[in-house]
mmCIF file of the N, C-alpha and C atoms, coordinates in Angstrom:
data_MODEL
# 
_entry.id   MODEL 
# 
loop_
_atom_site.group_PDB 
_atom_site.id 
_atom_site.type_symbol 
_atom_site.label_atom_id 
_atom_site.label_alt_id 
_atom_site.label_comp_id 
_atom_site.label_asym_id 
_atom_site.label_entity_id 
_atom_site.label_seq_id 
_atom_site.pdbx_PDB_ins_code 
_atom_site.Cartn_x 
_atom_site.Cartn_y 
_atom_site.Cartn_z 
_atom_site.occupancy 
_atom_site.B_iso_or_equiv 
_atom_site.pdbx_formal_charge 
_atom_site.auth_seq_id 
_atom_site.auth_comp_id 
_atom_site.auth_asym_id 
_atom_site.auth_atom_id 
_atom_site.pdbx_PDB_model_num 
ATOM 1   N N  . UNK A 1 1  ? 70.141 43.723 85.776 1.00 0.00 ? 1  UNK A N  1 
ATOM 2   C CA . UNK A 1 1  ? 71.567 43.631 85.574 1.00 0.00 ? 1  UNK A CA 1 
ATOM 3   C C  . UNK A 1 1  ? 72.125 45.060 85.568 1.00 0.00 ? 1  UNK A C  1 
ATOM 4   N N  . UNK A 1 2  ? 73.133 45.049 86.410 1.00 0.00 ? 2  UNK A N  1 
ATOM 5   C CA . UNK A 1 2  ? 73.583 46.553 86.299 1.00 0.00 ? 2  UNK A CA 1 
ATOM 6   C C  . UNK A 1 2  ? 74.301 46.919 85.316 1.00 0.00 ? 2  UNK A C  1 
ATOM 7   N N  . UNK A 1 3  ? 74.120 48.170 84.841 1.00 0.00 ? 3  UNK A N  1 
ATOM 8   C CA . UNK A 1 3  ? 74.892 48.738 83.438 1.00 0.00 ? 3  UNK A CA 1 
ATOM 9   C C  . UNK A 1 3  ? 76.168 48.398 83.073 1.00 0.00 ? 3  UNK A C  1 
ATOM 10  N N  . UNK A 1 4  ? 77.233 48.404 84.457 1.00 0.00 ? 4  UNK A N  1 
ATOM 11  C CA . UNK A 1 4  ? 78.117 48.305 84.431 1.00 0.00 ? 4  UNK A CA 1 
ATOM 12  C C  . UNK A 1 4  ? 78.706 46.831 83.991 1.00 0.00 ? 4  UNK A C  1 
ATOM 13  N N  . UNK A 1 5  ? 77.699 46.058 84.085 1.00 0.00 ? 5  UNK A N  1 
ATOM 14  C CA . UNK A 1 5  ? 77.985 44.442 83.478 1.00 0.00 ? 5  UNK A CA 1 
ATOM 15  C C  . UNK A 1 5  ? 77.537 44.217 82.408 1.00 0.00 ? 5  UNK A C  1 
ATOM 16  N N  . UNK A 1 6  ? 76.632 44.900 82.313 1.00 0.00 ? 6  UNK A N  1 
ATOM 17  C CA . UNK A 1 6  ? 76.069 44.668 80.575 1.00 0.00 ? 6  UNK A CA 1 
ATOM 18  C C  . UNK A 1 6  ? 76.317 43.876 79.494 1.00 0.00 ? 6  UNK A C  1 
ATOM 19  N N  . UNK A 1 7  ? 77.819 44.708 79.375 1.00 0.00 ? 7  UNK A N  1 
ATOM 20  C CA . UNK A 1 7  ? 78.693 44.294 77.688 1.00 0.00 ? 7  UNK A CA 1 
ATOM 21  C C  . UNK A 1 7  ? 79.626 42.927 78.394 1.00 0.00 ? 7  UNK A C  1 
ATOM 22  N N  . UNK A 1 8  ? 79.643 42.514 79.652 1.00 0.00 ? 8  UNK A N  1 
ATOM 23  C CA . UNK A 1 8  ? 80.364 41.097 79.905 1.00 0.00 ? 8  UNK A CA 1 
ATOM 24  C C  . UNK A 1 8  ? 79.431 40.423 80.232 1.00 0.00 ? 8  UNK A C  1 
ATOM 25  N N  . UNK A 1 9  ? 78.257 40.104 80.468 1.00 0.00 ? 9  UNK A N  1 
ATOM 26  C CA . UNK A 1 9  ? 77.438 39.543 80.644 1.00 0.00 ? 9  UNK A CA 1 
ATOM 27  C C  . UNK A 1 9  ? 76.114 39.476 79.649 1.00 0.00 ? 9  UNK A C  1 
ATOM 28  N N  . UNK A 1 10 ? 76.665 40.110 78.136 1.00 0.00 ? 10 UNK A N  1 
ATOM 29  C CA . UNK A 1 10 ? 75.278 39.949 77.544 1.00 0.00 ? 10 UNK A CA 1 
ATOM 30  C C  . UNK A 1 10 ? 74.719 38.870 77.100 1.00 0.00 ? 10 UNK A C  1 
ATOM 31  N N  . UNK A 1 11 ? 75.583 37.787 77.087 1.00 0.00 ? 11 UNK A N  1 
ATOM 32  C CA . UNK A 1 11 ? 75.361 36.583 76.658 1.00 0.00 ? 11 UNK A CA 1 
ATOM 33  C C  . UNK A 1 11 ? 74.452 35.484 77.757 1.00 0.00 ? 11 UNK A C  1 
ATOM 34  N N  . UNK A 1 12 ? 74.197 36.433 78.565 1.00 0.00 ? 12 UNK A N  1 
ATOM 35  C CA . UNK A 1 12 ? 72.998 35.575 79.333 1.00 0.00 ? 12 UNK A CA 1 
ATOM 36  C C  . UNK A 1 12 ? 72.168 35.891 79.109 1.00 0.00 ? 12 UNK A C  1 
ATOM 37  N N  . UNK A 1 13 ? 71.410 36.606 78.163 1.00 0.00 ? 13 UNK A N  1 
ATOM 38  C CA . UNK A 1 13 ? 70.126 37.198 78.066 1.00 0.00 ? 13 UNK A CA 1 
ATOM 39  C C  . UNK A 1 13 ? 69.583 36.240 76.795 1.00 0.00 ? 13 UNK A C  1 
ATOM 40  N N  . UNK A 1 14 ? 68.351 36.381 76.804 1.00 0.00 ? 14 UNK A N  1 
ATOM 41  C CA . UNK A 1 14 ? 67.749 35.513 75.685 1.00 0.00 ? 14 UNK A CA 1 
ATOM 42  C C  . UNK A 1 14 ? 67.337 36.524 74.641 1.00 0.00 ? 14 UNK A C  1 
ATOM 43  N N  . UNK A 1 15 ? 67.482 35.824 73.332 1.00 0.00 ? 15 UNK A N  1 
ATOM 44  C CA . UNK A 1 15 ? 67.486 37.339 72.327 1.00 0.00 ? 15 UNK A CA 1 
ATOM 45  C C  . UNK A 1 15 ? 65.665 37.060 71.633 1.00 0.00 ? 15 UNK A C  1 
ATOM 46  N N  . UNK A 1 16 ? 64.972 35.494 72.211 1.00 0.00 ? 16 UNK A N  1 
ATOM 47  C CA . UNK A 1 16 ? 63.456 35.451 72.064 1.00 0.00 ? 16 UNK A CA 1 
ATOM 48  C C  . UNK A 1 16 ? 62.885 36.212 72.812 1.00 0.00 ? 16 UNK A C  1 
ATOM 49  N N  . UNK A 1 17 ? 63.136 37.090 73.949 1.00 0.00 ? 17 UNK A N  1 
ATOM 50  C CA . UNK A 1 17 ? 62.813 37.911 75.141 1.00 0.00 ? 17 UNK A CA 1 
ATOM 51  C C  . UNK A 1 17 ? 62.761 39.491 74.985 1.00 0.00 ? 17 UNK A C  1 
ATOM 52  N N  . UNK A 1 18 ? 61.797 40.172 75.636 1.00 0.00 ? 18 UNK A N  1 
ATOM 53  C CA . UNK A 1 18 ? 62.002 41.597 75.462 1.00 0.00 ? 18 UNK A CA 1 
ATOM 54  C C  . UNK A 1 18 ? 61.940 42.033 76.817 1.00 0.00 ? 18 UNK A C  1 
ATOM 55  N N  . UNK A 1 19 ? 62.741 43.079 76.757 1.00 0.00 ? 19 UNK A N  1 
ATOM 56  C CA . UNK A 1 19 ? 63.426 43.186 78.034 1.00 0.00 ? 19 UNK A CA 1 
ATOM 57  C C  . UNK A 1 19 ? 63.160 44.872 78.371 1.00 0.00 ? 19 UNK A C  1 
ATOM 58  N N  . UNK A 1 20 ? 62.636 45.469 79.543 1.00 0.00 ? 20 UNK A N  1 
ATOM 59  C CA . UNK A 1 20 ? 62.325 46.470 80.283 1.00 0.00 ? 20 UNK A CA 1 
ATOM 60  C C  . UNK A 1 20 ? 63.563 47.249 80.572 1.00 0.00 ? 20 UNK A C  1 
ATOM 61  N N  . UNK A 1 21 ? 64.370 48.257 80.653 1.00 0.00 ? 21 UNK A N  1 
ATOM 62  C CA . UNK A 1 21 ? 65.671 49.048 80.481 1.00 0.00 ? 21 UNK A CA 1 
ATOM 63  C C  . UNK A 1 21 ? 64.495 49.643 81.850 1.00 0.00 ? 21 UNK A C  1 
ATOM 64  N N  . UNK A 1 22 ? 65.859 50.147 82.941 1.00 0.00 ? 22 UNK A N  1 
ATOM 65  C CA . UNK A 1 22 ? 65.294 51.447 83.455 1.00 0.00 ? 22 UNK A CA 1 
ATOM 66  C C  . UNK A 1 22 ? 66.271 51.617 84.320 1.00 0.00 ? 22 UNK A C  1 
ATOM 67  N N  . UNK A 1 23 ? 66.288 52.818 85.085 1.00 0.00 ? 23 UNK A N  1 
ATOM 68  C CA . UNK A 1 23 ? 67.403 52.934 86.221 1.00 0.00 ? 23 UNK A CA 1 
ATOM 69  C C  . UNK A 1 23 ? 66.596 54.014 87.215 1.00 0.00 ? 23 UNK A C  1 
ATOM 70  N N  . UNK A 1 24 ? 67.625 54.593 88.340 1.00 0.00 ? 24 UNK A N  1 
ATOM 71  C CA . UNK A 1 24 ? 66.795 55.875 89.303 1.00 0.00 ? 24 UNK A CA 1 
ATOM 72  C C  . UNK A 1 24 ? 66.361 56.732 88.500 1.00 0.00 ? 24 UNK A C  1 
ATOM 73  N N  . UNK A 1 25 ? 66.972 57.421 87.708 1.00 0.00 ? 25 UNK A N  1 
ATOM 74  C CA . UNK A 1 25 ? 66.122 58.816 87.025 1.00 0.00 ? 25 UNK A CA 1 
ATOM 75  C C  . UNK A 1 25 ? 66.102 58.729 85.357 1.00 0.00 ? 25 UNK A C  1 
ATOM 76  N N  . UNK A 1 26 ? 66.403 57.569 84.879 1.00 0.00 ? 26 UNK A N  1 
ATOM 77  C CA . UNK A 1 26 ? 66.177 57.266 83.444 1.00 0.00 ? 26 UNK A CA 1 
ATOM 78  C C  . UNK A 1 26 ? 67.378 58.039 82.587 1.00 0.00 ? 26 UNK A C  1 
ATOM 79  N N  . UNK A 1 27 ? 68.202 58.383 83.136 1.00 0.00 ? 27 UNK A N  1 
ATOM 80  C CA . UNK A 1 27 ? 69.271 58.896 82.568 1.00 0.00 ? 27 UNK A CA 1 
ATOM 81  C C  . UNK A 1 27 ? 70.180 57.915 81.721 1.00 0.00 ? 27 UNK A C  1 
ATOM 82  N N  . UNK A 1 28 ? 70.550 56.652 82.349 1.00 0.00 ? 28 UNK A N  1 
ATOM 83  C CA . UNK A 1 28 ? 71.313 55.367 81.939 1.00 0.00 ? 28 UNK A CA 1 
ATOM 84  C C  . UNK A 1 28 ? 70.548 54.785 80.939 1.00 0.00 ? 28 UNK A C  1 
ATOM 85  N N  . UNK A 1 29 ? 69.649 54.518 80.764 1.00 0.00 ? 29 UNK A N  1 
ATOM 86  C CA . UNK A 1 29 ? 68.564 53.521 79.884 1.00 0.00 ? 29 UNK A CA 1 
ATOM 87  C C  . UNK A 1 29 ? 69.185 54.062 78.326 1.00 0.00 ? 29 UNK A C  1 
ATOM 88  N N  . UNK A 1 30 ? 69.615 54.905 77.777 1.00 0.00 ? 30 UNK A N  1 
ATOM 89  C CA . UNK A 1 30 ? 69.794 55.518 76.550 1.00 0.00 ? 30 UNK A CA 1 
ATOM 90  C C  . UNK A 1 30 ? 71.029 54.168 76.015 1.00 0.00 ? 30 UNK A C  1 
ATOM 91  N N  . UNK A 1 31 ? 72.020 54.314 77.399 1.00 0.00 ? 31 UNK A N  1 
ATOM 92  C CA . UNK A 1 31 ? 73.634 53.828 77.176 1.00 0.00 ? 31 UNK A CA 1 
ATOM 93  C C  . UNK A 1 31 ? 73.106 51.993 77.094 1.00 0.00 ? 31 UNK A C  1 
ATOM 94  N N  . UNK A 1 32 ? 71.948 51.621 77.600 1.00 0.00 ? 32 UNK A N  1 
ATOM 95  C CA . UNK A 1 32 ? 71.521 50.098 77.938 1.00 0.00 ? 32 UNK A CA 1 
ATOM 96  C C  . UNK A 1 32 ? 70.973 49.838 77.089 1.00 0.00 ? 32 UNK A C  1 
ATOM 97  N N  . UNK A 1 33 ? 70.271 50.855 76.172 1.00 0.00 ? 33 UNK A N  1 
ATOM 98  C CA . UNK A 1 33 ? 69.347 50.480 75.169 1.00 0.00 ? 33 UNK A CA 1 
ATOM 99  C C  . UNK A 1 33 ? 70.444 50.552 73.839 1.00 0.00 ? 33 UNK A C  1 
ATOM 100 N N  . UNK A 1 34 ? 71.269 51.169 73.336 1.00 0.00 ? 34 UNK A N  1 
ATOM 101 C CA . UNK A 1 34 ? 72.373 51.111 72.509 1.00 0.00 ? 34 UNK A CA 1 
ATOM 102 C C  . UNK A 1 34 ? 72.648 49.538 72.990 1.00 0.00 ? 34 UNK A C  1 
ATOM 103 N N  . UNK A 1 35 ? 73.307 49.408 73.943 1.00 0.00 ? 35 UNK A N  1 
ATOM 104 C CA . UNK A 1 35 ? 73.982 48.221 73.939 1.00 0.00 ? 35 UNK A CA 1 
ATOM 105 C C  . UNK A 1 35 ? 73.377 47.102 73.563 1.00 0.00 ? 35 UNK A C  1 
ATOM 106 N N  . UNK A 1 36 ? 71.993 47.323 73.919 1.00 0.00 ? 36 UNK A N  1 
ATOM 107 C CA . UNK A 1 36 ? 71.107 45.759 73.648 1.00 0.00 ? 36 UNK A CA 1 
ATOM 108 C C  . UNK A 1 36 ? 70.676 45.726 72.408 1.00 0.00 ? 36 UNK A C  1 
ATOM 109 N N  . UNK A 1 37 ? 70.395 46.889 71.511 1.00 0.00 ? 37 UNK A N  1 
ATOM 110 C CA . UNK A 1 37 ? 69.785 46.913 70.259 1.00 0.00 ? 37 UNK A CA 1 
ATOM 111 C C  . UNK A 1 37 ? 70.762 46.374 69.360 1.00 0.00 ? 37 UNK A C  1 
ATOM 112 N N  . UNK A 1 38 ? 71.820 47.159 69.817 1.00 0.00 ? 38 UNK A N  1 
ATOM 113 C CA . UNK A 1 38 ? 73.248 46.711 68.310 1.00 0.00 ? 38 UNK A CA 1 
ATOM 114 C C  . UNK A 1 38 ? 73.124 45.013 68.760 1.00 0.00 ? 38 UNK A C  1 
ATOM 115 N N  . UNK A 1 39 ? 73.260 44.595 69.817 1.00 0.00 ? 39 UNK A N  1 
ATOM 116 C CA . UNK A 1 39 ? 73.000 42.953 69.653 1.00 0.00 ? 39 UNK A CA 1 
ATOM 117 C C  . UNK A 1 39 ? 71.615 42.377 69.408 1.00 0.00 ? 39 UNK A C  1 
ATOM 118 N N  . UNK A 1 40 ? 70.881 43.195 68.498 1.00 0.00 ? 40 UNK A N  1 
ATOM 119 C CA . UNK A 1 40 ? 69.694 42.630 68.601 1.00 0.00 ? 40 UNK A CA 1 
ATOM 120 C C  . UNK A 1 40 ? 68.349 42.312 69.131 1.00 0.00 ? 40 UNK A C  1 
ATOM 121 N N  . UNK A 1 41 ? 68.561 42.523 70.472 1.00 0.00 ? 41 UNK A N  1 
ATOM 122 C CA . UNK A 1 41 ? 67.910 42.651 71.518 1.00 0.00 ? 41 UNK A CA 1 
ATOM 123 C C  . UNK A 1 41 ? 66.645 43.486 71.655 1.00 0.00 ? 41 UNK A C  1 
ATOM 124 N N  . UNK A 1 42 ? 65.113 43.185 72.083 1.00 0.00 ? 42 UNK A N  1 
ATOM 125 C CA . UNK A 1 42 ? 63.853 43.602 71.588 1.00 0.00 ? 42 UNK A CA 1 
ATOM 126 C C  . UNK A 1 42 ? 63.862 43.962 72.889 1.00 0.00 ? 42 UNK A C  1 
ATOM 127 N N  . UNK A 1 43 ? 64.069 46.022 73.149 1.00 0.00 ? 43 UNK A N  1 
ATOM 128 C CA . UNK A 1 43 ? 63.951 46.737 74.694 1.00 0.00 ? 43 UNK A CA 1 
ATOM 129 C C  . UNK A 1 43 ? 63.172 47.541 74.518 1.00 0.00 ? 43 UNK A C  1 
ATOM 130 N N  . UNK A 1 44 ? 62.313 47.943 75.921 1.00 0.00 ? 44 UNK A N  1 
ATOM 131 C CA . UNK A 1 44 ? 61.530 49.013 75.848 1.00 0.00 ? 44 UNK A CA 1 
ATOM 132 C C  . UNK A 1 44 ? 61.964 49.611 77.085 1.00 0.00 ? 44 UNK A C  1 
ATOM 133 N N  . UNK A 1 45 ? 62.215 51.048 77.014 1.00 0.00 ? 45 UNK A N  1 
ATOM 134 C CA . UNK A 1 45 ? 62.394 51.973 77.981 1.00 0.00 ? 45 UNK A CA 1 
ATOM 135 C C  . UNK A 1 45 ? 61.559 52.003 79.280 1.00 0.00 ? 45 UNK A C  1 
ATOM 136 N N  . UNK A 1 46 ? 61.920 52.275 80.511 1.00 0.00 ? 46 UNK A N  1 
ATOM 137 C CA . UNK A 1 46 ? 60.766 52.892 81.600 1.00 0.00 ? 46 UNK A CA 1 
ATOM 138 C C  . UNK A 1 46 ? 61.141 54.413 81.373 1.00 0.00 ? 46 UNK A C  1 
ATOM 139 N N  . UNK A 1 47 ? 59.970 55.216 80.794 1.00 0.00 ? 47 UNK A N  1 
ATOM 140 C CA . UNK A 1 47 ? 60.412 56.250 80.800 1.00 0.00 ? 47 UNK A CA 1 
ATOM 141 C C  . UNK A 1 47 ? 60.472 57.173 82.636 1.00 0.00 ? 47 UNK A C  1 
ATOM 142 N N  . UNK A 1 48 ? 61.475 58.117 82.705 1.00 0.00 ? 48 UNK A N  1 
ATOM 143 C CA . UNK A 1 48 ? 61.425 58.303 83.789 1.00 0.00 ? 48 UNK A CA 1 
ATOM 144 C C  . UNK A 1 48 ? 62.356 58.066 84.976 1.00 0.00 ? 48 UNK A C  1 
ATOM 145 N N  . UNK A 1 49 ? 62.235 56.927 84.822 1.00 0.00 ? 49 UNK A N  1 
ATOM 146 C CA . UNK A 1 49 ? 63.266 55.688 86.282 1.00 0.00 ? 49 UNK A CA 1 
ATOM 147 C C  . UNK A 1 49 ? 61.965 55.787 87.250 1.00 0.00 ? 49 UNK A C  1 
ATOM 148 N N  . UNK A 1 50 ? 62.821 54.473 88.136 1.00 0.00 ? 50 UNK A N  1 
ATOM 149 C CA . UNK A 1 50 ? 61.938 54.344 89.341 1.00 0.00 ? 50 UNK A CA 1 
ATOM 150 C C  . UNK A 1 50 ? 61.937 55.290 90.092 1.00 0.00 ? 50 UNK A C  1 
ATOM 151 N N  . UNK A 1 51 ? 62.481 56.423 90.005 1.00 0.00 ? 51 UNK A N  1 
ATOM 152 C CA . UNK A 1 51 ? 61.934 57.618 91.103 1.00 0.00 ? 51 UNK A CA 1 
ATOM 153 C C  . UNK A 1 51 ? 61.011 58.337 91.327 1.00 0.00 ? 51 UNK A C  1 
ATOM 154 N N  . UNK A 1 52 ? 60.292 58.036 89.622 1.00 0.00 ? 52 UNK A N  1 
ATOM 155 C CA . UNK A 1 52 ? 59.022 58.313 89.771 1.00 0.00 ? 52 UNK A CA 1 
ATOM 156 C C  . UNK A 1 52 ? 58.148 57.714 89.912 1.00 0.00 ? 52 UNK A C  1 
ATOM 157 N N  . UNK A 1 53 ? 58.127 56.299 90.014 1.00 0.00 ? 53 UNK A N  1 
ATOM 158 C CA . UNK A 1 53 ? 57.194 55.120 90.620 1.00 0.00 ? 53 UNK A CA 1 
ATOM 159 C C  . UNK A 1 53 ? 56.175 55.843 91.405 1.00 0.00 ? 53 UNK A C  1 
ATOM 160 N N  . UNK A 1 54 ? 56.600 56.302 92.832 1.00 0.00 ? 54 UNK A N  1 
ATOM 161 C CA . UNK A 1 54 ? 56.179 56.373 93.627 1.00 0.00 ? 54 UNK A CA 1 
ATOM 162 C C  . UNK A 1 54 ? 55.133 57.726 93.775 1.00 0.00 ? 54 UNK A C  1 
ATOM 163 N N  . UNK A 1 55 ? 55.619 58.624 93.080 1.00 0.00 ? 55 UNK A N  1 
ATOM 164 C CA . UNK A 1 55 ? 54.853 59.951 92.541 1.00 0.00 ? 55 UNK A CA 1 
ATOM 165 C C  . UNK A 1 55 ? 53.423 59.563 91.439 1.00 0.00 ? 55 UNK A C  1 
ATOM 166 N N  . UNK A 1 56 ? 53.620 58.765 90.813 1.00 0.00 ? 56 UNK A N  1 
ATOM 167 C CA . UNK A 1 56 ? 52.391 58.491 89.986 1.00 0.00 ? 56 UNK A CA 1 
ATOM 168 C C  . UNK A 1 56 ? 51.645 57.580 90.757 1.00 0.00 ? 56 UNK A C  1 
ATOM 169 N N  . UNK A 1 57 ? 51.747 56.932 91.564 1.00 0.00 ? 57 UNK A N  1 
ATOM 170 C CA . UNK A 1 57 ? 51.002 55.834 91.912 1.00 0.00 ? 57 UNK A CA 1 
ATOM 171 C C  . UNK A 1 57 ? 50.353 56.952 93.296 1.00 0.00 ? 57 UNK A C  1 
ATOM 172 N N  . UNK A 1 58 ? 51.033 57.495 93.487 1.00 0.00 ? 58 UNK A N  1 
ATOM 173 C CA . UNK A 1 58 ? 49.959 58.590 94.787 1.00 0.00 ? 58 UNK A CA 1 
ATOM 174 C C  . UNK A 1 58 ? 49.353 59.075 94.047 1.00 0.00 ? 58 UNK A C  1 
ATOM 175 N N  . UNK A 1 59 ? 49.642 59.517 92.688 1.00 0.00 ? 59 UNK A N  1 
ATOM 176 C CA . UNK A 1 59 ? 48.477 60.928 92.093 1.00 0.00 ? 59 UNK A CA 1 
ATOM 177 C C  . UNK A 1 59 ? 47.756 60.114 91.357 1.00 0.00 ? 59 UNK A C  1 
ATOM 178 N N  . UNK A 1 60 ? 47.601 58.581 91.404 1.00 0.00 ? 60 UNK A N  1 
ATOM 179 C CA . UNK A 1 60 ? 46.351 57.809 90.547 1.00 0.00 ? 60 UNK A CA 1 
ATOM 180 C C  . UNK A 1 60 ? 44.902 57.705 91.717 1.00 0.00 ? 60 UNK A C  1 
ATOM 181 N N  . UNK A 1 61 ? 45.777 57.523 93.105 1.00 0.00 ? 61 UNK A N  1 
ATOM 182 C CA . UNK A 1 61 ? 44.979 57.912 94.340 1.00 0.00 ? 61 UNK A CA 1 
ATOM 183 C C  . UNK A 1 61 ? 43.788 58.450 94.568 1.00 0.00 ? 61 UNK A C  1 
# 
């Protein structure tokens, strides 16, 4: 869900669920993880973002 929908759309999320935060360079996840915690919400960070996906998975190689 993109950040930008977050706070109008939080009511689709299940609050029995824990939920993965991440974005391109992990910069956003701070503003996603505020939002989901004050409602309760059980999140764990990708530290990083997916931009580094691709850098660790060559240097496990």
């Amino acid at each position: 869900m993109p950040l930008f929908e977050l706070r109008n759309r939080i009511d689709e999320l299940d609050k029995c669920k824990r939920y993965v935060v991440y974005c391109h360079a992990g910069s956003h996840n701070s503003v996603a993880i505020l939002v989901l915690t004050q409602n309760q919400f059980d999140v764990l960070s990708l530290e990083g973002g997916t931009r580094d996906w691709a850098h660790e998975i060559n240097s496990v190689e």
